[in-house]
Every structure is written in structure tokens, then in C-alpha cells.
MMTF fields as JSON, N, C-alpha, C and O atoms, coordinates in Angstrom:
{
  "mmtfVersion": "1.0.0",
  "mmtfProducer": "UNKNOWN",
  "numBonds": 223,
  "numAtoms": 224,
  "numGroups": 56,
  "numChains": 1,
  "numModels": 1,
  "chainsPerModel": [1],
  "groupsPerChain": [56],
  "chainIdList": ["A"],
  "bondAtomList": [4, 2, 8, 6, 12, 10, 16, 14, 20, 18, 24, 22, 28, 26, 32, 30, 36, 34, 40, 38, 44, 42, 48, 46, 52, 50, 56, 54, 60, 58, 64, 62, 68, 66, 72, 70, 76, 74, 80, 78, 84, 82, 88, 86, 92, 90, 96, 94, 100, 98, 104, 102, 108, 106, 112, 110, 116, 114, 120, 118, 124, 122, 128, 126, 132, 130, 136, 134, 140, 138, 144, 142, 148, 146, 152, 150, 156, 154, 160, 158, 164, 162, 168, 166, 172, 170, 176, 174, 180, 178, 184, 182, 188, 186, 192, 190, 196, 194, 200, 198, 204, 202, 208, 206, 212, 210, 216, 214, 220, 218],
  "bondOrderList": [1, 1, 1, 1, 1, 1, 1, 1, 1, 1, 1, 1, 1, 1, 1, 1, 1, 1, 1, 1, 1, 1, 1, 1, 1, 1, 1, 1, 1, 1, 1, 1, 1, 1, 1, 1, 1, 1, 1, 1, 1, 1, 1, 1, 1, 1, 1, 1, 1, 1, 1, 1, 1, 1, 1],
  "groupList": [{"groupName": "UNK", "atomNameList": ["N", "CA", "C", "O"], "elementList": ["N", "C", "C", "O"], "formalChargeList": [0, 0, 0, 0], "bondAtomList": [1, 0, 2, 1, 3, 2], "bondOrderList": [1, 1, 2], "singleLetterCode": "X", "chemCompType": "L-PEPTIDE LINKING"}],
  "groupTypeList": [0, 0, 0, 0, 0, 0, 0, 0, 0, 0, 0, 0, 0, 0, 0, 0, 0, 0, 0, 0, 0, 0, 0, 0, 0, 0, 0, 0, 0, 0, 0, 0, 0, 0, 0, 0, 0, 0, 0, 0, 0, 0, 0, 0, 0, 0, 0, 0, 0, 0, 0, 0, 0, 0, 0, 0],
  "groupIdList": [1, 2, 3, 4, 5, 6, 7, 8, 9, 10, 11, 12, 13, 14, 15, 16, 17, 18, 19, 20, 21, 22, 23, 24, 25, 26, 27, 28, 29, 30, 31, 32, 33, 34, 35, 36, 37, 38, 39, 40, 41, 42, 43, 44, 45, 46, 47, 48, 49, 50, 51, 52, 53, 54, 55, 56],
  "secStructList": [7, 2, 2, 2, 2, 2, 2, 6, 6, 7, 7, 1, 6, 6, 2, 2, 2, 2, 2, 2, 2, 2, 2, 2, 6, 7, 7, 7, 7, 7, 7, 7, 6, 6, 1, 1, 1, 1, 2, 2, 2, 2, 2, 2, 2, 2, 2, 6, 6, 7, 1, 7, 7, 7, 7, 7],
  "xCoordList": [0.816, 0.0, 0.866, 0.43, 1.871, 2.741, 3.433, 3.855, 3.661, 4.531, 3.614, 4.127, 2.13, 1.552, 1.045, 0.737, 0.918, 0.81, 1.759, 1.694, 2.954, 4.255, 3.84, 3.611, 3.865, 3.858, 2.821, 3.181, 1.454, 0.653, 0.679, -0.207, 2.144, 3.236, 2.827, 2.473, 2.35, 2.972, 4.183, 4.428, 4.92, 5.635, 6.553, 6.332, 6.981, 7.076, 6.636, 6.169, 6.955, 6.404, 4.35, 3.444, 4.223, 2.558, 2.168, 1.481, 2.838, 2.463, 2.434, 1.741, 3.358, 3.257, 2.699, 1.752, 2.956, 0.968, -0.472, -1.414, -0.785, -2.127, -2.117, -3.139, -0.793, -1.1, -1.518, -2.626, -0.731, -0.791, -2.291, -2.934, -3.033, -4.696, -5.424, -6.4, -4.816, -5.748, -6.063, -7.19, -4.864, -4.423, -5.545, -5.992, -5.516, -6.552, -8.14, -9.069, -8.347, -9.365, -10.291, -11.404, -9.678, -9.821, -10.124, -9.849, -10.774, -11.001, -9.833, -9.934, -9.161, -8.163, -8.014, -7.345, -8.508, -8.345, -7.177, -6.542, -7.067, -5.39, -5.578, -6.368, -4.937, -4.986, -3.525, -2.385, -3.808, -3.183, -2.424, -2.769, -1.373, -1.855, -0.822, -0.255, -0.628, 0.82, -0.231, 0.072, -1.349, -2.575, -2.993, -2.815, -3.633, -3.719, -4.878, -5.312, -5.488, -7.419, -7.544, -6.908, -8.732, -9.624, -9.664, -9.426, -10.03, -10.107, -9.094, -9.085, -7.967, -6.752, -6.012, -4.919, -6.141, -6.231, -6.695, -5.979, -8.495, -8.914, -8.653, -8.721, -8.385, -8.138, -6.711, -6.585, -5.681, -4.431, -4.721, -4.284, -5.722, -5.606, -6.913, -7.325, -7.324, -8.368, -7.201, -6.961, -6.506, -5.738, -4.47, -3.804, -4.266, -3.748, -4.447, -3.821, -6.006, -6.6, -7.506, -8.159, -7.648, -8.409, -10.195, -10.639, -10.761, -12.459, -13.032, -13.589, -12.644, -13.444, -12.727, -11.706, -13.151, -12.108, -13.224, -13.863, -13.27, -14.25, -13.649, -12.427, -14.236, -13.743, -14.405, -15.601, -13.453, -13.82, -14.529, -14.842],
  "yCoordList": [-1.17, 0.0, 1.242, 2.278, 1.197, 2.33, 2.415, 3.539, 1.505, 1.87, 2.128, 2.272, 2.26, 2.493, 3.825, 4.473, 4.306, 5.676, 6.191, 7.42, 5.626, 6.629, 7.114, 8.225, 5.517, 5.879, 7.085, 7.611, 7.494, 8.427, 9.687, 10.531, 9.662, 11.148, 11.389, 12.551, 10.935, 11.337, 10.74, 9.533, 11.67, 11.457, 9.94, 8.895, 9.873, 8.378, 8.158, 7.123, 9.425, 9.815, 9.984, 9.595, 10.454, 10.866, 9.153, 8.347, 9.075, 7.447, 6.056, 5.049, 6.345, 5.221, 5.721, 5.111, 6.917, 7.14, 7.095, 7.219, 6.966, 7.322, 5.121, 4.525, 4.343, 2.912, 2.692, 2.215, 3.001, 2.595, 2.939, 2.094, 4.269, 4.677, 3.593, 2.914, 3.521, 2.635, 1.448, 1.217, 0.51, -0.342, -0.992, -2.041, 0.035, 0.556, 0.851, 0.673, 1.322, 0.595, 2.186, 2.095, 3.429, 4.41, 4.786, 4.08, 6.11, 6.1, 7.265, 8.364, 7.098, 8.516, 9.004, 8.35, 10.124, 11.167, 11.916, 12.813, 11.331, 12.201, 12.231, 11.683, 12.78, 13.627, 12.625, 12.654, 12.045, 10.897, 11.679, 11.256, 12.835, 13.615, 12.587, 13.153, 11.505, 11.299, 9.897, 9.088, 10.012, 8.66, 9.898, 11.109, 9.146, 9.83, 10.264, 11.272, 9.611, 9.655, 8.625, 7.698, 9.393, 8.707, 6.955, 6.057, 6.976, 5.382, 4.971, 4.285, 4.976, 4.359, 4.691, 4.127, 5.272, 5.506, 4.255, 3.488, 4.179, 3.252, 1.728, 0.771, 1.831, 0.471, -0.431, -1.477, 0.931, 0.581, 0.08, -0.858, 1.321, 0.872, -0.323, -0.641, -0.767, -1.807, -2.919, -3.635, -3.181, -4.05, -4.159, -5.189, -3.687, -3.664, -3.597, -3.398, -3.832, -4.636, -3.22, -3.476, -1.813, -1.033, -1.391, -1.581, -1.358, -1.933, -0.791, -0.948, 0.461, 1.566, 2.603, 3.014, 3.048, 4.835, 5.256, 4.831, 6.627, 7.657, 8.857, 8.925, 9.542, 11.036, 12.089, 12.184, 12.796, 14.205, 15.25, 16.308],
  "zCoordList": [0.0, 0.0, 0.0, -0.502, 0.448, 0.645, -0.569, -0.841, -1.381, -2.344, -3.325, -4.434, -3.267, -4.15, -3.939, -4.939, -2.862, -2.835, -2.833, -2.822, -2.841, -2.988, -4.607, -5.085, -5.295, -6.647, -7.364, -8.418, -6.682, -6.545, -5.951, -5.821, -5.529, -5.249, -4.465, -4.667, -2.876, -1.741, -0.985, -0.984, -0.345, 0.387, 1.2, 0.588, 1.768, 1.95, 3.886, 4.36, 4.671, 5.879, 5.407, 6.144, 4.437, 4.405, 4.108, 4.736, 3.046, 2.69, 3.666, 3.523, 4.624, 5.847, 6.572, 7.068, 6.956, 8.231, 7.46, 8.243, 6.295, 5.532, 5.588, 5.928, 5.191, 5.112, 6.691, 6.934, 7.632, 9.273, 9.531, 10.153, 9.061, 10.02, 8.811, 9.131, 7.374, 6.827, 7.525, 7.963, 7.666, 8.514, 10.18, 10.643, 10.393, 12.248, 11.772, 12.56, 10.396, 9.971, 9.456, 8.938, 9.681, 9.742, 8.146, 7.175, 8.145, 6.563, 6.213, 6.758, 5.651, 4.879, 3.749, 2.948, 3.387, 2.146, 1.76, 2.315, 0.698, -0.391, -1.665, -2.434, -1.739, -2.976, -3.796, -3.331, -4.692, -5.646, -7.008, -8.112, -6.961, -8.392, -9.351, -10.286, -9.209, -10.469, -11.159, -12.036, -10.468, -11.498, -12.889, -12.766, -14.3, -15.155, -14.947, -15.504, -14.177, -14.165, -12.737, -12.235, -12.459, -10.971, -11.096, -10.288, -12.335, -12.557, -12.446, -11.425, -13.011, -12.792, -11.424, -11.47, -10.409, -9.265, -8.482, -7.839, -8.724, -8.217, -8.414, -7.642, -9.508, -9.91, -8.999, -8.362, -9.501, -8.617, -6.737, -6.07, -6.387, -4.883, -4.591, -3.475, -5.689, -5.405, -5.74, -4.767, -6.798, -6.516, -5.149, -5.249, -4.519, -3.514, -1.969, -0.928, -2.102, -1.237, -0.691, 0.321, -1.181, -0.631, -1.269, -2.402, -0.051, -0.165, -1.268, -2.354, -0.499, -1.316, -1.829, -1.277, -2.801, -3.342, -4.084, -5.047, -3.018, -3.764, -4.52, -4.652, -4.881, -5.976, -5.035, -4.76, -4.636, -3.748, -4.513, -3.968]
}
């Protein structure tokens, strides 16, 4: 999960606390800017085991 939001250009400190509250079961919102589109966003963090991804 972390290396997939790294790859979605945050940080690598933002990226292991946003995997850790995912983790505890918590819901967390970021901003993904290096996906081309929302869909390919979602797709990435659905394959890496996230239940849900919404569009702000």
C-alpha cells in the first residue's frame, strides 16, 4: 500500500501514516496527483486490497 501511494506522489512519511490509520481501519483522504485519471487511481488501490475509493 505504501509503495503504491508513494507511486501516486505522496511522500514516503505521508504514505506510511495514511497505510498505518488505513491499517486501524480508519477512513483517509489524499490527494493521488501522479494517477492519469480517478479510474486508474482506483483500480491501482483496489488491486492492492483497498475496499473503497471515492472522488472528492
Amino acid at each position: 500500500m505504501t509503495r503504491t501511494l508513494r507511486a501516486g506522489g505522496l511522500g514516503l512519511s505521508q504514505a506510511s501514516q495514511a497505510t498505518g490509520q488505513l491499517l486501524e481501519g480508519a477512513d483517509v483522504r489524499i490527494h493521488l496527483s501522479q494517477f492519469s485519471s480517478f479510474e486508474d487511481a482506483r483500480k491501482t488501490l483496489c488491486r492492492v486490497g483497498v475496499e473503497q475509493v471515492t472522488q472528492a
